[in-house]
KEKE-3310 file (N, C-alpha, C; in steps of 0.2 Angstrom, whole numbers, plus 5000, padded with zeros to 4 digits):
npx = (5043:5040:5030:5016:5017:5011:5014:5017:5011:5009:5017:5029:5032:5032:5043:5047:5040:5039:5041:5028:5020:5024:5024:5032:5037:5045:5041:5027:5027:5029:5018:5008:5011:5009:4996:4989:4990:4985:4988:4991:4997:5010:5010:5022:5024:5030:5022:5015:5004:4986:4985:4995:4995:4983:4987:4998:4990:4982:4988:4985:4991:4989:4990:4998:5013:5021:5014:5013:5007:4991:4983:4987:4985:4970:4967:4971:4965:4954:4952:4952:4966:4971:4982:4997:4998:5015:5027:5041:5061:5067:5058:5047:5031:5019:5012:5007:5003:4991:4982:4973:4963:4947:4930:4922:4932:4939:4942:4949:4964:4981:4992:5010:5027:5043:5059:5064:5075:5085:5089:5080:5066:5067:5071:5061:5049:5036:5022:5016:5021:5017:5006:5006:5010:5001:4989:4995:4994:4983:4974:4957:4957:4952:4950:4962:4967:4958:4963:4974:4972:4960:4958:4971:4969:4960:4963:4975:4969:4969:4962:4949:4954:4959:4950:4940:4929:4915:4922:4934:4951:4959:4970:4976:4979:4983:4980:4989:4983:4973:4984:4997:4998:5005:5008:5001:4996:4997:4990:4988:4982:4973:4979:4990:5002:5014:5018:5016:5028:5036:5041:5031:5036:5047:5060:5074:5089)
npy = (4991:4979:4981:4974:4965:4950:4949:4960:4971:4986:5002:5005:5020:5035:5046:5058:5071:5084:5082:5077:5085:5096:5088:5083:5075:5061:5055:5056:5048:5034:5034:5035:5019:5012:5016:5011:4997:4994:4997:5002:5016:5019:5033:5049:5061:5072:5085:5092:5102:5108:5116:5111:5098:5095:5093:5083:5071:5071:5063:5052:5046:5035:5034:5041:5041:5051:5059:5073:5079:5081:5091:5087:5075:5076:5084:5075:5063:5069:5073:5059:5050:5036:5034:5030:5022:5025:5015:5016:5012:5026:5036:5038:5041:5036:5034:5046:5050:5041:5045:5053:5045:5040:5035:5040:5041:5030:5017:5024:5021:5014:5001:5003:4999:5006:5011:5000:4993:4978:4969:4978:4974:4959:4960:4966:4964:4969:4972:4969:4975:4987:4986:4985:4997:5007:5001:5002:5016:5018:5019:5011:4992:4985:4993:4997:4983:4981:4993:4986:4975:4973:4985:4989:4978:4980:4993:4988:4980:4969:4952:4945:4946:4949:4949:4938:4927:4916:4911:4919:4919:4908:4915:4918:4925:4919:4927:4932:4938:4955:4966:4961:4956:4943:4929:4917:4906:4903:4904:4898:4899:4891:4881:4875:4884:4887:4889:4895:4903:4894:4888:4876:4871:4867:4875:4878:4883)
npz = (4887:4893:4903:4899:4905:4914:4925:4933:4942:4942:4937:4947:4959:4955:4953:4946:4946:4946:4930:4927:4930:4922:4909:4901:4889:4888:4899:4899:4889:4896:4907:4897:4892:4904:4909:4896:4897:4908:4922:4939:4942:4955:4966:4971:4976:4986:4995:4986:4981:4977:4959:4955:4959:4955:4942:4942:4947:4937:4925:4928:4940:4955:4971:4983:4994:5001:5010:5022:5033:5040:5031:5017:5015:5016:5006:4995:4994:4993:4981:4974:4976:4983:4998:5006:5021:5027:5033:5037:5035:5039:5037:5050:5050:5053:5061:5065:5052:5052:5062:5053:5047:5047:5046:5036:5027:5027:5018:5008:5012:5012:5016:5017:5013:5015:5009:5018:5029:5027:5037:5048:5044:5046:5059:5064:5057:5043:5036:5046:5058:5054:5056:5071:5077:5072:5078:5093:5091:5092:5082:5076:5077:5067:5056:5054:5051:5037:5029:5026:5020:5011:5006:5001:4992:4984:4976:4968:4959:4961:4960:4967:4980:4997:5004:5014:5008:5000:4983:4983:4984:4995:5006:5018:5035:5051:5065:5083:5090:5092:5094:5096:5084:5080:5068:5069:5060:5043:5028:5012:4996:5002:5010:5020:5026:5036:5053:5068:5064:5058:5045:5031:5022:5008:5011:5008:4996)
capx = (5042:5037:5025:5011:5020:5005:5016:5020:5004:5009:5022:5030:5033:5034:5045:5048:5032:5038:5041:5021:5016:5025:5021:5038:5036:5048:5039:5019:5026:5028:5012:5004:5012:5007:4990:4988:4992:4979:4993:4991:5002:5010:5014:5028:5024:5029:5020:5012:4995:4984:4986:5002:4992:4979:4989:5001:4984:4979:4993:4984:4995:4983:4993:5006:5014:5025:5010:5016:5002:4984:4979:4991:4982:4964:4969:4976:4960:4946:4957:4951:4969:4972:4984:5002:5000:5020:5031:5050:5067:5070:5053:5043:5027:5015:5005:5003:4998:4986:4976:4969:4958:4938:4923:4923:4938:4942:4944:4955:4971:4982:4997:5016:5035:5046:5067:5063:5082:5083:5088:5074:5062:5073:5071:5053:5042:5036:5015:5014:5023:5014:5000:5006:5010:4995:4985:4997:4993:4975:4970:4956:4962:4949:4948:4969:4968:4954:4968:4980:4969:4953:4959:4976:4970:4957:4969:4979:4967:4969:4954:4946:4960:4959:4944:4938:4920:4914:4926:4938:4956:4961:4976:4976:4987:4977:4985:4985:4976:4973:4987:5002:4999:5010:5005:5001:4995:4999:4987:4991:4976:4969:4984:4993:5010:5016:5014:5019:5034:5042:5039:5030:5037:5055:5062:5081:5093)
capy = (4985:4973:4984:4971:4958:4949:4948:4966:4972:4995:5008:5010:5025:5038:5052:5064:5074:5092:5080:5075:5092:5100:5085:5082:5069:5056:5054:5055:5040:5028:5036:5030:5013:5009:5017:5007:4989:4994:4996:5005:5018:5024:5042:5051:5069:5079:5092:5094:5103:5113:5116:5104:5090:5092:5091:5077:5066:5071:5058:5044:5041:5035:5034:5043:5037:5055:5065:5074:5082:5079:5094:5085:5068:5075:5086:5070:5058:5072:5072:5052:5047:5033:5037:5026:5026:5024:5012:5017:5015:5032:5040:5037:5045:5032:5034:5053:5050:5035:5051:5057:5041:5040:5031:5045:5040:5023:5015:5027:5022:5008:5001:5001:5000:5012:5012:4996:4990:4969:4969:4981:4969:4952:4959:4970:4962:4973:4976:4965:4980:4993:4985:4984:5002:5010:5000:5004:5023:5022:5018:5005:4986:4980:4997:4993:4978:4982:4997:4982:4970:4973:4991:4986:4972:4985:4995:4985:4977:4958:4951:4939:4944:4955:4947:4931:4928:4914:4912:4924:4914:4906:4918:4920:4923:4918:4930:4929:4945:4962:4970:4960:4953:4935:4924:4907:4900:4906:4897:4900:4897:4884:4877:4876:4885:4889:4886:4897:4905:4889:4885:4868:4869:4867:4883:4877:4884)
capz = (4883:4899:4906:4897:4910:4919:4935:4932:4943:4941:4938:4955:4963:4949:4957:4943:4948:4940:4923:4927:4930:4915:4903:4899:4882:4890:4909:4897:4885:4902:4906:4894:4893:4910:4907:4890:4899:4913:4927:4945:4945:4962:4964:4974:4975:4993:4997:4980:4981:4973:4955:4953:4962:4951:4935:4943:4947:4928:4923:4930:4947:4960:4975:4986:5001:5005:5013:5031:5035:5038:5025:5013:5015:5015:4999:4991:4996:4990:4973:4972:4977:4989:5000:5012:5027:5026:5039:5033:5040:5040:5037:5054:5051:5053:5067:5066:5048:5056:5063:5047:5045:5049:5046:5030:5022:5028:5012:5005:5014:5011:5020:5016:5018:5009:5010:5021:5029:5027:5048:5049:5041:5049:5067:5067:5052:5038:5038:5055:5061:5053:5061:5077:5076:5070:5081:5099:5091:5092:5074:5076:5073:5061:5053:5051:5045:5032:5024:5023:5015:5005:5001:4996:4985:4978:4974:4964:4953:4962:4958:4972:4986:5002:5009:5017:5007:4994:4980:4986:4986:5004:5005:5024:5038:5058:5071:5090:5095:5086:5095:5093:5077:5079:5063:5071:5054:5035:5022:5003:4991:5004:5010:5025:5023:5039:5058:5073:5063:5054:5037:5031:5015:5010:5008:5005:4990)
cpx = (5039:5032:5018:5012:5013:5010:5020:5014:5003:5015:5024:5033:5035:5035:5046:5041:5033:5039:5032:5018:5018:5024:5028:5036:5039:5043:5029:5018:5027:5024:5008:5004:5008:4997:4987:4987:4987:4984:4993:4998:5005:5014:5019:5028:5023:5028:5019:5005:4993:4983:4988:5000:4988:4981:4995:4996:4982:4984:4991:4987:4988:4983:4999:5007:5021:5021:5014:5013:4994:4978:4980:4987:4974:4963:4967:4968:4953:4947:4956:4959:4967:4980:4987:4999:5008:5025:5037:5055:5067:5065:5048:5035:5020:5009:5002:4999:4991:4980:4971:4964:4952:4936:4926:4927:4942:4946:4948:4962:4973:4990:5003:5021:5038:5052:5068:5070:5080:5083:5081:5067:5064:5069:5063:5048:5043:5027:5012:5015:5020:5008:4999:5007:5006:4988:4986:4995:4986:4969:4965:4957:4959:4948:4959:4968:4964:4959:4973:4980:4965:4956:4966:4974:4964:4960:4971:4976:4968:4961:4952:4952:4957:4952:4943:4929:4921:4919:4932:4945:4959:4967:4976:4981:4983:4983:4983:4982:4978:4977:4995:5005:5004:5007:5006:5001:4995:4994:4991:4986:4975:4972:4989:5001:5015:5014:5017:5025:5037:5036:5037:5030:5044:5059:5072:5083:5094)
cpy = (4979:4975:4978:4964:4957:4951:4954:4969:4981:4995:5009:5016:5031:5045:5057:5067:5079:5088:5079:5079:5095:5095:5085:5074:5063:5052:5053:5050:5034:5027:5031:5024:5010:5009:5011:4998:4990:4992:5002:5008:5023:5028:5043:5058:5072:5085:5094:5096:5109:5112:5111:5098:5091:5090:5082:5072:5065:5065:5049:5043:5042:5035:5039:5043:5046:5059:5066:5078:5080:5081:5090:5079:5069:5080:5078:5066:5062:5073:5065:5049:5040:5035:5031:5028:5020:5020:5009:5014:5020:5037:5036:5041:5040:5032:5040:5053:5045:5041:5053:5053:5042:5037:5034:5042:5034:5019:5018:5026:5013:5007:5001:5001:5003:5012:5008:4994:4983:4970:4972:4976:4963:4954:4963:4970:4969:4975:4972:4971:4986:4993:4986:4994:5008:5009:5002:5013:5025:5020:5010:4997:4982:4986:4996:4986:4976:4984:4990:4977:4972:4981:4992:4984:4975:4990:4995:4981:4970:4957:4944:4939:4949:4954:4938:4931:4922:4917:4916:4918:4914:4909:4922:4920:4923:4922:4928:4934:4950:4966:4970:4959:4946:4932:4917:4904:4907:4900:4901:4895:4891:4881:4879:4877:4885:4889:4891:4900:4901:4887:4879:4868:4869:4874:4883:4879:4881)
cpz = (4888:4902:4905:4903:4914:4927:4937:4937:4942:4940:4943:4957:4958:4954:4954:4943:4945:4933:4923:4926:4926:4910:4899:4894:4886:4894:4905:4893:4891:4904:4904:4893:4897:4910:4899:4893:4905:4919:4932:4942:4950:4960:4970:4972:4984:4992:4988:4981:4975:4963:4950:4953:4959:4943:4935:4943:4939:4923:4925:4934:4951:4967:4977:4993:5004:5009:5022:5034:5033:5031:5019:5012:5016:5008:4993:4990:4991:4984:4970:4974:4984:4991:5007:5016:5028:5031:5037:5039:5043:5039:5043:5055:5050:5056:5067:5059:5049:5058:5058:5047:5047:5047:5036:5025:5021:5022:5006:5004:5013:5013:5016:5018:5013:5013:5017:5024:5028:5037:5050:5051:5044:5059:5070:5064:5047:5039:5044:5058:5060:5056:5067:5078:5077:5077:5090:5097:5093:5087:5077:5073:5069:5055:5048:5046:5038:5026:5021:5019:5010:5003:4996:4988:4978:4974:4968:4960:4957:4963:4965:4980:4991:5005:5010:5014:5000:4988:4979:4988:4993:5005:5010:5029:5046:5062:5078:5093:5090:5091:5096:5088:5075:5072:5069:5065:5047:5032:5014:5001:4996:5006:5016:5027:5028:5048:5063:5071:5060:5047:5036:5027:5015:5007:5008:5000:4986)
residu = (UNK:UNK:UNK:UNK:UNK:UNK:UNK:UNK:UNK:UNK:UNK:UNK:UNK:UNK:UNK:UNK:UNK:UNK:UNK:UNK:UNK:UNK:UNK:UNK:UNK:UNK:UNK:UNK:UNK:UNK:UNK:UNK:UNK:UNK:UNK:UNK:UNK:UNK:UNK:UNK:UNK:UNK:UNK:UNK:UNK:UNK:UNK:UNK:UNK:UNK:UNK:UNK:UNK:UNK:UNK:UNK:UNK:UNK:UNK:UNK:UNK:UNK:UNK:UNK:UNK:UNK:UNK:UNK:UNK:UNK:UNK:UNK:UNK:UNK:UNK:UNK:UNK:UNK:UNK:UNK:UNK:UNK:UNK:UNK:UNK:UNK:UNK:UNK:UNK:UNK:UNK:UNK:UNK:UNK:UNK:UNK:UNK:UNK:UNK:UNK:UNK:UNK:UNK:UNK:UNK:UNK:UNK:UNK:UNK:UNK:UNK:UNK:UNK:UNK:UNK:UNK:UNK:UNK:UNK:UNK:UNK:UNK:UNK:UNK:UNK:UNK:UNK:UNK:UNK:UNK:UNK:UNK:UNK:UNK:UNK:UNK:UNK:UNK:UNK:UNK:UNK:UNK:UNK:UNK:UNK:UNK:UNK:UNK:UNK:UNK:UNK:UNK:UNK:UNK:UNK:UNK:UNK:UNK:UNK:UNK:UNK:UNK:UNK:UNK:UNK:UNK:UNK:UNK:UNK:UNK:UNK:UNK:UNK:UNK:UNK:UNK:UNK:UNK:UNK:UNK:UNK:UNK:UNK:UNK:UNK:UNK:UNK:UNK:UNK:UNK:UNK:UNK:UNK:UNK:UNK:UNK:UNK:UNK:UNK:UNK:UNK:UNK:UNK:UNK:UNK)
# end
């Protein structure tokens, strides 16, 4: 019944994948919900191919961040999926997934973090990390920070974000080289939020 929420933006992570591929009544009324309200919704199917993966796709999900192999993650992409490249606690497959990408497919893939710890996140960032990662693995670091921005924000439906371009909102973060990823400067909508790691706003309780 919230689903219609503006600041709801998809479905996340829809893991019953055999209720998807057998069409289970319950798992095809959420479906539709989400589908109806015009909402992304991310998938959660390991090691699903073929048949399966074509009738879990038939459900509308358009993402999945569990792929562990390259077959798995060029299946998934030539199926129209966009496709994690994932930077977990406990699931490290980041950089070997990093391999899959090209020129070909670039724009398919989109970053994130999945059963993230807080300390984790606290002591090693969260898509700075995944950046820093990706890019010490090989993955080129404009072809990274493309997946994190503009394919993210296409993705998701955000309209005028993930790019720097005319009318496009100021919603940038300035780093100090494509290989540490430091934030010097945070803007928000045009506005200078953050400076070398300190807040210039008041973020008190």
């Amino acid at each position: 019944q919230h689903i219609n929420n503006p600041h709801i933006y998809g479905l996340g992570e829809f893991m019953d994948y055999p209720g998807v591929i057998n069409a289970n009544e319950d798992v095809i009324r959420k479906l539709e919900a989400a589908h109806k309200n015009q909402k992304v919704v991310d998938g959660h199917a390991p090691a699903t191919t073929g048949h399966n993966l074509n009738a879990y796709i038939a459900g509308g999900i358009t993402t999945d961040h569990e792929c562990v192999s390259i077959e798995e993650i060029n299946e998934k992409i030539a199926k129209g999926m966009y496709v994690h490249l994932r930077n977990g606690s406990s699931t490290r497959n980041i950089v070997s997934n990093s391999k899959a990408v090209n020129l070909n497919n670039l724009r398919r893939f989109i970053m994130c973090t999945d059963d993230r710890h807080a300390a984790d996140l606290k002591e090693n960032g969260h898509i700075d990390d995944a950046l820093r990662k990706v890019v010490a693995g090989g993955l080129d670091p404009i072809w990274a920070i493309t997946i994190s921005t503009l394919n993210a924000a296409e993705c998701y439906g955000l309209k005028f974000k993930g790019a720097i371009a005319p009318f496009y909102i100021a919603d940038l973060v300035v780093v100090d080289n494509l290989q540490n990823f430091n934030a010097k400067y945070v803007i928000k909508s045009g506005k200078l939020v953050a400076e070398n790691g300190k807040a210039l706003f008041d973020h008190s309780v």
